[in-house]
C-alpha positions as CSV (number, residue, x, y, z in Angstrom):
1,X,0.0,0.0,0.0
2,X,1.5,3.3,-1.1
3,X,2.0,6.1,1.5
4,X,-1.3,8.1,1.9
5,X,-3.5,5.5,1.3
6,X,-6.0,3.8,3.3
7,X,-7.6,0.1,3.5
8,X,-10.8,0.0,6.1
9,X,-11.7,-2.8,8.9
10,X,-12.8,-6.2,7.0
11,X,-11.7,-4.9,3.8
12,X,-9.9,-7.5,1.3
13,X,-7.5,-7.1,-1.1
14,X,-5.9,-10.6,-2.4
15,X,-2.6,-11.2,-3.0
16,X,-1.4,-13.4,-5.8
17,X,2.0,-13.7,-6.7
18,X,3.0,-10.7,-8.7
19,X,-0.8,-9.2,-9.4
20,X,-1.4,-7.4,-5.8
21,X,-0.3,-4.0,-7.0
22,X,0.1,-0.6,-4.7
23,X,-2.8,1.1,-4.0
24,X,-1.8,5.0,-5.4
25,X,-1.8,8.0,-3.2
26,X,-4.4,9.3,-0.9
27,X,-6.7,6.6,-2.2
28,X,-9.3,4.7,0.1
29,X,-10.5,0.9,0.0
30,X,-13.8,1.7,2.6
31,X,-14.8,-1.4,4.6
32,X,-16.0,-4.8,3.7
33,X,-14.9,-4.4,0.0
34,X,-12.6,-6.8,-1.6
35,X,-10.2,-6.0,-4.3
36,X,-9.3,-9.4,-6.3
37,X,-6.8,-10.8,-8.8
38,X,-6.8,-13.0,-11.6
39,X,-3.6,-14.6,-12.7
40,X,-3.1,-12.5,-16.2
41,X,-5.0,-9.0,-14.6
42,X,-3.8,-7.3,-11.5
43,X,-6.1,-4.6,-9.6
44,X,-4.8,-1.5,-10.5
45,X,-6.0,1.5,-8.4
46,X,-4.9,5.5,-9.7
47,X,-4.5,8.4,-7.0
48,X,-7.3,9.8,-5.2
49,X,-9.2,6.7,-5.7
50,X,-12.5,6.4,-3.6
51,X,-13.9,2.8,-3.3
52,X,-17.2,2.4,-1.1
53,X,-18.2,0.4,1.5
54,X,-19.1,-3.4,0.6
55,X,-17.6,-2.8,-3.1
56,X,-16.3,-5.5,-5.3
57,X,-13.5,-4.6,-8.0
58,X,-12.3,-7.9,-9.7
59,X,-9.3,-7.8,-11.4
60,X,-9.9,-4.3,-12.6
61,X,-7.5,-3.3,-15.6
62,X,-7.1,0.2,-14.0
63,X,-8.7,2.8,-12.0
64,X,-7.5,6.3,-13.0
65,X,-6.9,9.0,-11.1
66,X,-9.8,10.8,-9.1
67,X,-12.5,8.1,-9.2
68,X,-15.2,7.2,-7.3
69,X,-16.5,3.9,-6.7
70,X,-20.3,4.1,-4.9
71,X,-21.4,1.8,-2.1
72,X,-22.2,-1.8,-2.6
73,X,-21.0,-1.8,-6.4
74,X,-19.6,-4.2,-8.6
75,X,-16.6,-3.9,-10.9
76,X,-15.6,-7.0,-13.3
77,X,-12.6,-8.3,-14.5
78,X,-10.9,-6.1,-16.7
79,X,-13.0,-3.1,-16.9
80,X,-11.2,0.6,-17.1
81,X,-12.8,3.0,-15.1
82,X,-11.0,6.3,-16.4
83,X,-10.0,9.3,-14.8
84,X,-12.9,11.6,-13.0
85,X,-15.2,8.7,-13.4
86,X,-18.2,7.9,-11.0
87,X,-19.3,4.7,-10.6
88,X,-23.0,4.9,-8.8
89,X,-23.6,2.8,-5.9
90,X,-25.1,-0.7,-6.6
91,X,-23.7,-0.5,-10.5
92,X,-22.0,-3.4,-12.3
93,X,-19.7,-2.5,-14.5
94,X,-19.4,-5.7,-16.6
95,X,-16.3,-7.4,-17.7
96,X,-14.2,-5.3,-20.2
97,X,-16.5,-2.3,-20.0
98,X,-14.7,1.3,-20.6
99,X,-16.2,3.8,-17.9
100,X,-15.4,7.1,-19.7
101,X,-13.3,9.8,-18.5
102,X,-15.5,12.4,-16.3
103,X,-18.8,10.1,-16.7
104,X,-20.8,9.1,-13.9
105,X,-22.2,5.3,-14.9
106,X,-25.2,3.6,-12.8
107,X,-27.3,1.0,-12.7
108,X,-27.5,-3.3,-14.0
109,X,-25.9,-3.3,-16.0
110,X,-24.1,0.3,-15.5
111,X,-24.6,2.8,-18.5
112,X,-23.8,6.5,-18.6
113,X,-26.0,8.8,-17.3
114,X,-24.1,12.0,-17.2
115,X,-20.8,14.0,-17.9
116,X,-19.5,15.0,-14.1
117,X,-18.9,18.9,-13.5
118,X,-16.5,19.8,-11.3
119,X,-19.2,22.2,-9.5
120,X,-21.8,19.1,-8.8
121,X,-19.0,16.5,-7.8
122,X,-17.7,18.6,-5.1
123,X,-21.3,18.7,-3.9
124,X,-22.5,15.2,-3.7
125,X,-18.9,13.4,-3.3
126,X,-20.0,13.5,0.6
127,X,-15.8,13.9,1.5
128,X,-12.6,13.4,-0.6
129,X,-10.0,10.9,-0.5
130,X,-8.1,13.2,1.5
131,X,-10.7,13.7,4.2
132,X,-11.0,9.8,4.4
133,X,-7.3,9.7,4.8
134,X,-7.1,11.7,7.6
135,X,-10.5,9.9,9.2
136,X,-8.3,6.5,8.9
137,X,-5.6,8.3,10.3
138,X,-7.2,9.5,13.0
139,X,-10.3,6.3,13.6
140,X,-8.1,3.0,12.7
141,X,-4.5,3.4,11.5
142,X,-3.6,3.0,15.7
143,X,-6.2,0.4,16.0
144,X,-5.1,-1.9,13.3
145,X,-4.4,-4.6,14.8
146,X,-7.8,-4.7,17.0
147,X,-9.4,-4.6,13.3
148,X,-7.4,-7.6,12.0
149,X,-5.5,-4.8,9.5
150,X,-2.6,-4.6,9.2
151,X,0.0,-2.1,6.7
């Protein structure tokens, strides 16, 4: 896990040989997701990566830079979420699917519904990756062994 980055209680992320890849800086894995591997696709994860509670990102090609993954979504192996991407809570993003650049995708399976704005995402984010740094910092990073974490 890179420097400035954050993985929260009963979060997952599996380590195979050569696939488990740093998480980049001042991104946040929130709890009870799992990040998985496959043998050919690592889970690579940009800066200022949000992922939300109870996600699942399976083998994801990348995740760019400032992206947001909602609560209780789904992302398959090999999708590309790029950067300023939203991906709405309870999506699925199926296997191989591009989620453009500044798009925020929902739904089953997860379309785009609308170019992001910098304006609206600073309103509805609810906190950035930097704020949920600093909350790990503060809540868990001294409790991590009472939360079966560790660094």
């Amino acid at each position: 896990m890179a420097e400035g980055a954050s993985v929260w209680p009963f979060s997952v992320r599996a380590r195979r040989s050569g696939q488990l890849r740093p998480l980049g800086r001042n991104s946040n894995v929130q709890d009870n997701s799992v990040l998985h591997v496959t043998p050919r696709i690592p889970c690579i994860v940009g800066e200022g990566v949000t992922i939300g509670h109870r996600c699942v990102v399976h083998a994801l090609h990348h995740h760019g830079n400032n992206v947001r993954i909602g609560i209780g979504a789904v992302v398959l192996t090999g999708a590309v979420v790029e950067d300023g991407a939203q991906v709405g809570a309870g999506a699925l993003v199926p296997q191989g699917k591009v989620v453009p650049a500044g798009w925020l995708v929902m739904g089953v399976p997860a379309k785009p519904i609308r170019q992001m704005s910098d304006e609206r995402d600073s309103r509805t984010s609810g906190g950035t990756p930097v704020d949920y740094l600093e909350l790990w910092q503060r809540d868990y990073r001294g409790n991590a062994s009472r939360w079966g974490m560790t660094r």
